[in-house]
VOBA-1610 file (N, C-alpha, C; in pm, whole numbers, padded with zeros to 5 digits, always signed):
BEGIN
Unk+04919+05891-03897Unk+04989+05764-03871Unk+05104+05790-03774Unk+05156+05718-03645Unk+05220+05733-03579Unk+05370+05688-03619Unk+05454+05715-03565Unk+05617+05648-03632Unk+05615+05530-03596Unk+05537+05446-03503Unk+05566+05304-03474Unk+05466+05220-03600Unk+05388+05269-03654Unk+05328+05272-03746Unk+05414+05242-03935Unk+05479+05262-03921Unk+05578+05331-04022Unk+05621+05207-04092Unk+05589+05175-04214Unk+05613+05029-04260Unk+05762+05013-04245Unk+05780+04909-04163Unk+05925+04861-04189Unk+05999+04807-04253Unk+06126+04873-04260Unk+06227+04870-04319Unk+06343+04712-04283Unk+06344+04628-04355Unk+06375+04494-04320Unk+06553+04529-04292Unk+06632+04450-04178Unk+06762+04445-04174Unk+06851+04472-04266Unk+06929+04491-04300Unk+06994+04510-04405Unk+07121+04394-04354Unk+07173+04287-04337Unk+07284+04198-04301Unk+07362+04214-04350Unk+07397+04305-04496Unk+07532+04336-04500Unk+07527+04460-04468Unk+07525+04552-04377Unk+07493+04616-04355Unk+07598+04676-04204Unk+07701+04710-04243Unk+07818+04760-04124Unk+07861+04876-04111Unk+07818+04934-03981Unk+07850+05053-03961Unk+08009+05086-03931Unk+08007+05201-03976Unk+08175+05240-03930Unk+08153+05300-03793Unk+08290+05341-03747Unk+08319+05400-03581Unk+08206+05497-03618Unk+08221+05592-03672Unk+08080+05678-03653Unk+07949+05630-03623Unk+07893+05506-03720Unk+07803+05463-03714Unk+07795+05397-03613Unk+07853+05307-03529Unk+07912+05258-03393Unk+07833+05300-03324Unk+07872+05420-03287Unk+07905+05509-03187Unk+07708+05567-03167Unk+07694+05567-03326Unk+07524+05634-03315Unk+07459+05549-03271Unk+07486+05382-03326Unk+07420+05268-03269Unk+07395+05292-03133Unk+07524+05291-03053Unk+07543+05296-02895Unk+07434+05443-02887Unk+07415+05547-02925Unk+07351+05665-02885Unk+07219+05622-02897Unk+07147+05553-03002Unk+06977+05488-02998Unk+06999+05351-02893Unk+07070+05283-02836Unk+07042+05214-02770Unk+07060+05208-02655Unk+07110+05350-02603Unk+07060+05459-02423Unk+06939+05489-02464Unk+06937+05613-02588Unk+06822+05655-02581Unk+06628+05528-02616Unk+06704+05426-02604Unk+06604+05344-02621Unk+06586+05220-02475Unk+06671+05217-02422Unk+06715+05153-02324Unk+06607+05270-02198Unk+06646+05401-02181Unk+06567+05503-02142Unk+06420+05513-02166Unk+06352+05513-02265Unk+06226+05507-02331Unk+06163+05363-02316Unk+06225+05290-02348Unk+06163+05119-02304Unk+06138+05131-02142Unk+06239+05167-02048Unk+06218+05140-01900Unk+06075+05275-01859Unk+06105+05381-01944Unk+06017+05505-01858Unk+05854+05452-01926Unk+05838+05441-02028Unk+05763+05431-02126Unk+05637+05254-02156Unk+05734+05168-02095Unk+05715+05037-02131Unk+05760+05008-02309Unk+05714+04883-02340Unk+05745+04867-02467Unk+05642+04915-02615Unk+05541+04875-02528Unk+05429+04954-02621Unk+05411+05059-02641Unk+05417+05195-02536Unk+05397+05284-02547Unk+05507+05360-02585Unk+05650+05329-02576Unk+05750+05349-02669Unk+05764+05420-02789Unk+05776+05523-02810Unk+05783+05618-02945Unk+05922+05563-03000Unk+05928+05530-03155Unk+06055+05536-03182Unk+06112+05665-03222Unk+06012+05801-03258Unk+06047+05895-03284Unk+06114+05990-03156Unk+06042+05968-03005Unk+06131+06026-02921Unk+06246+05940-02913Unk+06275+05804-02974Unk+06372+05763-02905Unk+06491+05842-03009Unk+06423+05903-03160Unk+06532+05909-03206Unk+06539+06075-03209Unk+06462+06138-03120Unk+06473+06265-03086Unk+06599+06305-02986Unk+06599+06176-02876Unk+06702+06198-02814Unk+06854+06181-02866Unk+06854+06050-02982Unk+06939+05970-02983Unk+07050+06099-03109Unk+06912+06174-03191Unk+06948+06186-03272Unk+06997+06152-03414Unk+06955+06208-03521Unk+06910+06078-03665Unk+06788+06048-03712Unk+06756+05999-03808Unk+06636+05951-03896Unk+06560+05794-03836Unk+06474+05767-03866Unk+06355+05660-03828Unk+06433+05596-03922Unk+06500+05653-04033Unk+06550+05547-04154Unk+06661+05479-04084Unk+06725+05538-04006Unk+06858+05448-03927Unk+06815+05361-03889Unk+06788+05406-03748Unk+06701+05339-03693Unk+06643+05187-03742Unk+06541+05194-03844Unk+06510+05074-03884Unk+06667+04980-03992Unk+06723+05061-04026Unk+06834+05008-04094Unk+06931+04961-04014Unk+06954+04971-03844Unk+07035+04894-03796Unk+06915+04786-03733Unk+06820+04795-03710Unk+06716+04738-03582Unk+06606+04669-03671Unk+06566+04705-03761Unk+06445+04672-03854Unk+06308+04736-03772Unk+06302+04706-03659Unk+06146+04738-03654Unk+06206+04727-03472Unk+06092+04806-03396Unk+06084+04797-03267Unk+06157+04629-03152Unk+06066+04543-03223Unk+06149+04434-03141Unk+06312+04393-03201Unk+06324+04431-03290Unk+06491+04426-03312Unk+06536+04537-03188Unk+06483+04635-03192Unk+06575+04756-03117Unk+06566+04715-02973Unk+06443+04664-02901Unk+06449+04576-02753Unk+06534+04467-02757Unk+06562+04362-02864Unk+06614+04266-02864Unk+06816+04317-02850Unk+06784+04415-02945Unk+06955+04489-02947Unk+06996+04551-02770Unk+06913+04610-02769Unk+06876+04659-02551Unk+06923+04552-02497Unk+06867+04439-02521Unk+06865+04317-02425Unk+07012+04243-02448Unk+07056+04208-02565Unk+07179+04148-02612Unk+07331+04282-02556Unk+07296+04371-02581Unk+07392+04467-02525Unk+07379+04429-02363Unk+07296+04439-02318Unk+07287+04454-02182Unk+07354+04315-02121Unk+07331+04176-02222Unk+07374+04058-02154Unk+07510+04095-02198Unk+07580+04138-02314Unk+07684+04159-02334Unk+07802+04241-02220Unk+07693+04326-02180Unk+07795+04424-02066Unk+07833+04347-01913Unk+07714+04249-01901Unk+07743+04136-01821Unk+07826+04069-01811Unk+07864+04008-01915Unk+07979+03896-01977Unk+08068+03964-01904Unk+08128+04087-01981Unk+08230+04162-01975Unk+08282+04157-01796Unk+08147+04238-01754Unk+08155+04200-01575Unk+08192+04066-01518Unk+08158+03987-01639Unk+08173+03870-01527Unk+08367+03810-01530Unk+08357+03855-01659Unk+08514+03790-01690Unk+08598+03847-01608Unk+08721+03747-01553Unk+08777+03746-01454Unk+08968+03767-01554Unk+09054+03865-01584Unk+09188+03862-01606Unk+09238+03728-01579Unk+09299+03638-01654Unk+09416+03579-01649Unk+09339+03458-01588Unk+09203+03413-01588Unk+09128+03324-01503Unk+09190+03183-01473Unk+09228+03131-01566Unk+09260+02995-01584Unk+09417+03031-01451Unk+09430+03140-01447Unk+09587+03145-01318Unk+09599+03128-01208Unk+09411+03210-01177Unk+09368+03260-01024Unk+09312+03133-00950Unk+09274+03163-00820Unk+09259+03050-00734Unk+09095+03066-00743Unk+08986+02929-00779Unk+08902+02955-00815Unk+08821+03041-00692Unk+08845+03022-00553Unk+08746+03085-00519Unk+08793+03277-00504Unk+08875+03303-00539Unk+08913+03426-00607Unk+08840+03432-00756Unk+08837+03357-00829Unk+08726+03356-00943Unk+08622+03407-00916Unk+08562+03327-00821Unk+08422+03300-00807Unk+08334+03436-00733Unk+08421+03476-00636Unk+08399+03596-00573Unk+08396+03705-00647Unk+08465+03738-00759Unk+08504+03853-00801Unk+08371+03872-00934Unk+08318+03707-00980Unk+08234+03672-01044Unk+08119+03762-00957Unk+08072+03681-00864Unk+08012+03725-00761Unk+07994+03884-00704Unk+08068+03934-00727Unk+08060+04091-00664Unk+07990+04192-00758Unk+08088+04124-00928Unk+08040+04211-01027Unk+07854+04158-01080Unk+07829+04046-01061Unk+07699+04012-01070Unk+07562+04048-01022Unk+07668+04069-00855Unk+07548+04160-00759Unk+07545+04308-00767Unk+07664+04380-00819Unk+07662+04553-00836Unk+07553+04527-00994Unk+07574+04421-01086Unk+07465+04412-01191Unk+07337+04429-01139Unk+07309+04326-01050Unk+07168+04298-01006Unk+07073+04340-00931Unk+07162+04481-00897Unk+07134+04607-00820Unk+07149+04715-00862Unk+07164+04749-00970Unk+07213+04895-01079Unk+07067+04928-01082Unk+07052+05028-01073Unk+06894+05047-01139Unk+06849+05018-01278Unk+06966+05011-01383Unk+06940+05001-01506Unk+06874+04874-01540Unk+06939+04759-01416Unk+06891+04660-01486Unk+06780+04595-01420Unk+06753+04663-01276Unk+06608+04688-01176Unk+06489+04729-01319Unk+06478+04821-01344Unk+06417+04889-01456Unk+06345+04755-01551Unk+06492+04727-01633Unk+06478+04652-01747Unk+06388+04474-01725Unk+06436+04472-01608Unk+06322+04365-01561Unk+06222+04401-01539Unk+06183+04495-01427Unk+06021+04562-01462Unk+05969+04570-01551Unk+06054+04603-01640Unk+05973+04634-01794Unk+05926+04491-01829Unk+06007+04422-01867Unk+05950+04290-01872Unk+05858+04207-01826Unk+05870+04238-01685Unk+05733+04174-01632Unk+05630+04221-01648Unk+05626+04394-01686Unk+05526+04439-01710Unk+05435+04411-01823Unk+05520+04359-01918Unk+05533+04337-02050Unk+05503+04221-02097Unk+05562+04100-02070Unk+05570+03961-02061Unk+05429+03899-02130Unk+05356+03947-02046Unk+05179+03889-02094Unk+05137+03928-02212Unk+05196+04082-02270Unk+05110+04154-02385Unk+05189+04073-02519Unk+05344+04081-02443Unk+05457+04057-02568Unk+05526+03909-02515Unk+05483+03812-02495Unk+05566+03697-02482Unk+05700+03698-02563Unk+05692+03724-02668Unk+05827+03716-02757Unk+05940+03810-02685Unk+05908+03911-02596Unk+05999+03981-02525Unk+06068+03899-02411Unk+05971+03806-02348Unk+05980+03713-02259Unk+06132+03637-02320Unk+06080+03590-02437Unk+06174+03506-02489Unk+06271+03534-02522Unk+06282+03652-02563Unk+06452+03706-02617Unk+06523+03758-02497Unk+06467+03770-02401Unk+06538+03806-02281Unk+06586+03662-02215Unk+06493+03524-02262Unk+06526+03416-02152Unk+06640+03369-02255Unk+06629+03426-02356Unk+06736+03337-02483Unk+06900+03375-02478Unk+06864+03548-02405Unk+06959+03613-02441Unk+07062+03664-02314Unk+07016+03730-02212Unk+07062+03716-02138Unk+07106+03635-01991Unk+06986+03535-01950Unk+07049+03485-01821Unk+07058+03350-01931Unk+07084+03271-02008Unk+07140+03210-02081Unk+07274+03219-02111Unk+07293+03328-02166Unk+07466+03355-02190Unk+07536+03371-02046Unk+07489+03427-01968Unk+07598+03385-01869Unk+07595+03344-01795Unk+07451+03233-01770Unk+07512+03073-01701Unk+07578+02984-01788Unk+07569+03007-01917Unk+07661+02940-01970Unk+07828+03000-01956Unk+07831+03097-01966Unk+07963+03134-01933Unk+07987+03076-01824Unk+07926+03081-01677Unk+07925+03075-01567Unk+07975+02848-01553Unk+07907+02846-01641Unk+07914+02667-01586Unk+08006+02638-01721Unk+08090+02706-01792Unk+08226+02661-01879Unk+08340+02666-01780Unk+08328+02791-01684Unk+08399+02814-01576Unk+08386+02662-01469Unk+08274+02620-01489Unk+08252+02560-01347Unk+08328+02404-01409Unk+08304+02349-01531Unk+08323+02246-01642Unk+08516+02259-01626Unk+08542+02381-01621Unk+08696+02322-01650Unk+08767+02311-01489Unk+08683+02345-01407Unk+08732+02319-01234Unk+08715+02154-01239Unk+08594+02111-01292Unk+08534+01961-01267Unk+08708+01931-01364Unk+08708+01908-01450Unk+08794+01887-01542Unk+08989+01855-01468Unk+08967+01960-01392Unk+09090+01972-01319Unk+09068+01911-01218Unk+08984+01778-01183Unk+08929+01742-01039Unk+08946+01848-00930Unk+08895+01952-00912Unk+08854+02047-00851Unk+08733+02038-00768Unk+08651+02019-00856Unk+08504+02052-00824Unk+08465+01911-00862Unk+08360+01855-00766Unk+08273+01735-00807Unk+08094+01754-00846Unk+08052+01771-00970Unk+07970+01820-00996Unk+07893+01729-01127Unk+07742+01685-01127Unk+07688+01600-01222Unk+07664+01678-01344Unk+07614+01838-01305Unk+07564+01909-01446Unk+07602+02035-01348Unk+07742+02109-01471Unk+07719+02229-01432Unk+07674+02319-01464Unk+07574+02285-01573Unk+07485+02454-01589Unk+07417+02460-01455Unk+07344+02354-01399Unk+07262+02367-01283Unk+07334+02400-01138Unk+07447+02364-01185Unk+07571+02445-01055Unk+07574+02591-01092Unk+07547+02612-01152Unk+07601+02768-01243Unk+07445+02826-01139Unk+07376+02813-01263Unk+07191+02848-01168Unk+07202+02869-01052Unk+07261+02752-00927Unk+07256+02793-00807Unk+07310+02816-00706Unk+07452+02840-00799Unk+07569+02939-00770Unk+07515+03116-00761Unk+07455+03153-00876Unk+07423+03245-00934Unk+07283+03298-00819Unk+07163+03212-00779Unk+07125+03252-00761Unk+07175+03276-00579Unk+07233+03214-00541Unk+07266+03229-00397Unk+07377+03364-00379Unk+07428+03423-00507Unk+07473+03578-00497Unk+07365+03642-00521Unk+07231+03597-00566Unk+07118+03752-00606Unk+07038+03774-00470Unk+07043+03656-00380Unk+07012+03656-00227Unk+06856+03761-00249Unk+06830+03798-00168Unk+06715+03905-00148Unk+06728+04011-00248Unk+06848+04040-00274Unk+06862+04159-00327Unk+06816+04224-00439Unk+06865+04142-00517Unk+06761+04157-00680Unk+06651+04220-00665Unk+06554+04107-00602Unk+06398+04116-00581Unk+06378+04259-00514Unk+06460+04350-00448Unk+06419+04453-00389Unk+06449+04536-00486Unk+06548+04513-00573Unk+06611+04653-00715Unk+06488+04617-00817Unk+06423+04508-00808Unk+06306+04491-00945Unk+06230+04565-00878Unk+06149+04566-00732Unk+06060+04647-00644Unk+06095+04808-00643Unk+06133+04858-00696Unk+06254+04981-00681Unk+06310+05033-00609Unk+06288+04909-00533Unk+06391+05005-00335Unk+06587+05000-00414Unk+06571+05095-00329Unk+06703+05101-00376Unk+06813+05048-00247Unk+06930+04933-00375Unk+06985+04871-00257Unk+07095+04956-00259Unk+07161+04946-00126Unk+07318+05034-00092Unk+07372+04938-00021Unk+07480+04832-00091Unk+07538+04764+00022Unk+07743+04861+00008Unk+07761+04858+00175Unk+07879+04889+00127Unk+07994+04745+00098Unk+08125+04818+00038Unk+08164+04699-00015Unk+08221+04597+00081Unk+08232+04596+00194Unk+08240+04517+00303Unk+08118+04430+00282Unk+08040+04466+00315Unk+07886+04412+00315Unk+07891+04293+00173Unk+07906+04373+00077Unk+07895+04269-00030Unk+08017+04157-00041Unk+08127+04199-00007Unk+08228+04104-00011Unk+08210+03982+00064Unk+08107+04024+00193Unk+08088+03943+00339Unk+07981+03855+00265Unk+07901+03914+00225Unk+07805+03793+00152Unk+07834+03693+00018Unk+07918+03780-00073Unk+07973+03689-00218Unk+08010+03572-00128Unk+08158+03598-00048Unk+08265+03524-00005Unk+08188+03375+00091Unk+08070+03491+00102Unk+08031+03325+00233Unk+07919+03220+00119Unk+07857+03295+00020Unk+07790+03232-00105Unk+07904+03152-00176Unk+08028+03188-00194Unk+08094+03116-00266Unk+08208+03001-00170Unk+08204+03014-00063Unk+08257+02921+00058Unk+08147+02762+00036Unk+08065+02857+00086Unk+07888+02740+00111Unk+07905+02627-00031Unk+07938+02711-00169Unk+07931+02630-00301Unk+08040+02525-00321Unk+08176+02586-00249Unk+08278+02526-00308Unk+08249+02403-00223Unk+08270+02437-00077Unk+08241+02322+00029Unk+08142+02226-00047Unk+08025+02249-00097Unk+07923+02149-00108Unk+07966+02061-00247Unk+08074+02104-00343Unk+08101+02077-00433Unk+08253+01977-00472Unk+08265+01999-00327Unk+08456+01955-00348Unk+08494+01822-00359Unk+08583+01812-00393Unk+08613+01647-00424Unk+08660+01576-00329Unk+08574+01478-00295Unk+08590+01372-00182Unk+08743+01348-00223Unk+08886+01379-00098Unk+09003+01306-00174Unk+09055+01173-00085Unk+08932+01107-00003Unk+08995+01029+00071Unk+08910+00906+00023Unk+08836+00900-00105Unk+08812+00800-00185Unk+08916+00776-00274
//
């Protein structure tokens, strides 16, 4: 019987790790983050993952329950490290299109990392066998931060700033006019190198193009 095999061990919800335990969490979810992208999802050992990670299959299923908890934990970390990128110090102070850019810069060094080139491949590779992977990725990450993205955009409208009918859909194509070509070449595995001139030159003129198309008529 193989370890993916291995009857599982259901969540445990009260179930809280201390800084040690933390810390091991974070160590199975490289070493699984690694194994999902080299491996795909199916072919995925949880035993190499916990060869690398170090620890028992019993952890393992006691923080994750079973394989799609541990992709789903991959995927929620990963939108999580996003967030983090996207948040802007002291936001509500700065001048939005200083927001928006800085939004913008950290979105595209995201959307060009190899880590997260990878983690979409995997998915697409994936998508057809495992739809439910499909879904926790559409649930989990570009969800959370167009919503972050259009709370930002909601309190500009708010401040008559911005003139806008729905801003999640401002968010969407805000968002996608920073992934420009680029994305699509880090999912292909070319590897992008912009220097930071280069990227600043493109955020700044993506987020010019938005504000302009968005601004509030003030001579009504």
């Amino acid at each position: 019987m193989s370890d993916d095999n291995i009857p599982l061990a259901s969540c445990d919800p009260d179930y809280t790790p201390r800084e040690k335990g933390l810390l091991r969490r974070d160590k199975i979810l490289d070493a699984a983050t690694e194994i999902f992208c080299q491996n795909g999802f199916e072919a995925a050992s949880l035993q190499e993952i916990m060869s690398i990670a170090g620890g028992s299959l019993a952890t393992l299923y006691r923080l994750f329950g079973n394989k799609e908890g541990l992709f789903q934990a991959v995927i929620e970390r990963t939108s999580g490290q996003m967030i983090e990128k996207l948040s802007v110090p002291c936001i509500e102070a700065k001048d939005p299109e200083q927001v928006l850019t800085s939004m913008g810069m950290s979105f595209l060094d995201l959307l060009t990392s190899p880590k997260v080139g990878a983690i979409h491949r995997l998915l697409i590779s994936e998508s057809a066998r495992y739809p439910q992977l499909r879904e926790i990725f559409l649930k989990t990450a570009p969800e959370r931060n167009m919503r972050f993205v259009a709370d930002y955009l909601q309190s500009l409208v708010d401040k008559n700033y911005l003139q806008l009918d729905d801003c999640y859909i401002g968010a969407q194509q805000l968002m996608s006019m920073f992934k420009g070509n680029y994305h699509m070449r880090c999912v292909f595995g070319d590897e992008v190198k912009l220097t930071n001139v280069e990227k600043q030159n493109f955020v700044s003129r993506a987020v010019k193009l938005f504000l302009n198309g968005c601004a509030v008529n003030r001579t009504e």
